[in-house]
C-alpha positions in Angstrom: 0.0 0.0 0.0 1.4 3.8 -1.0 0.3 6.3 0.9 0.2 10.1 -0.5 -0.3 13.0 1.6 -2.7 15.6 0.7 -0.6 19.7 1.8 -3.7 20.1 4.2 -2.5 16.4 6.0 0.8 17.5 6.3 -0.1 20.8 7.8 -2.5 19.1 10.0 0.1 16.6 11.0 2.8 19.2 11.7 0.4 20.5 14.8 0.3 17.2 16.5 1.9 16.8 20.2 4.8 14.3 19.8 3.0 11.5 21.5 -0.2 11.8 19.1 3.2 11.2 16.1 3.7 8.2 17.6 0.8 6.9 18.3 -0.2 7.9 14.3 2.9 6.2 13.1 2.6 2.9 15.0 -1.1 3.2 13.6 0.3 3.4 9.9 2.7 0.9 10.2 -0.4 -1.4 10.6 -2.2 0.5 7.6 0.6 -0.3 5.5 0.4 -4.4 6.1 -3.5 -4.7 6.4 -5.5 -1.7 5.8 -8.5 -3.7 7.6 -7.4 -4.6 10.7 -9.5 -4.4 13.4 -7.9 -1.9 15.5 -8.2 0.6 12.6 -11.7 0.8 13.0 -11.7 1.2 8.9 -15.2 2.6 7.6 -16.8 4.5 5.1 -18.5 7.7 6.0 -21.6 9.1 4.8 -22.9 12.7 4.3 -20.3 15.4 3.4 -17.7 12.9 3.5 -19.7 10.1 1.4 -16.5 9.2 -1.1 -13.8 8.4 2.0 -13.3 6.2 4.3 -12.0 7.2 8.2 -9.3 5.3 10.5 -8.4 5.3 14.0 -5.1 6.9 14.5 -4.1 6.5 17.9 -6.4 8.2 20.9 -9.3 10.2 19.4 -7.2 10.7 16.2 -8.7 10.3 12.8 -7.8 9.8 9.3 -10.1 10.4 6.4 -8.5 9.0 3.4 -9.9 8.8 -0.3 -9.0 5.0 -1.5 -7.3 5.3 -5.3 -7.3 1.8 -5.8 -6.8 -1.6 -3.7 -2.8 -0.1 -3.9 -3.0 3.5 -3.1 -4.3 5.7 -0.2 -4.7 9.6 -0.3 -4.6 10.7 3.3 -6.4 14.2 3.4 -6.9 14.9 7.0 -6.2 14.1 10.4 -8.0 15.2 13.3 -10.2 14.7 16.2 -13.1 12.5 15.8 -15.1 15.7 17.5 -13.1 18.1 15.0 -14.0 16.3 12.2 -17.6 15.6 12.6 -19.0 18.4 14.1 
């Protein structure tokens, strides 16, 4: 699985404490040898977000990723569950 980062990931990212790095990292070490496993929590989302799909990061950290094909992953946020979804 490639992963590509979408600018407003990476600016997102860049504002994470050091511990919620970690915790995302360990988290995409998983994503990267089975983008289903179970602690990911791997779904797809409805309303405004229809088209993605959301994983757990680590804590209350969330992903929502576009899938480009069974290969590639475009991550294009990462929040709070309560930041995301409001």
């Amino acid at each position: 699985m490639k992963i590509i980062l979408h600018r407003n990931f990476k600016k997102q990212y860049k504002k994470l404490r050091n511990g919620e790095r970690r915790r995302f990292r360990e988290q995409i070490n998983l994503f990267l040898k089975n983008p289903f496993h179970p602690l990911l929590n791997n779904h797809s989302l409805r309303g405004e977000y229809r088209s993605y799909r959301s994983i757990n990061a680590g804590g209350d950290l969330r992903v929502i990723y576009e899938e480009i094909d069974s290969h590639v992953a475009h991550f294009i946020t990462i929040d709070t569950h309560s930041n995301l979804y409001e």
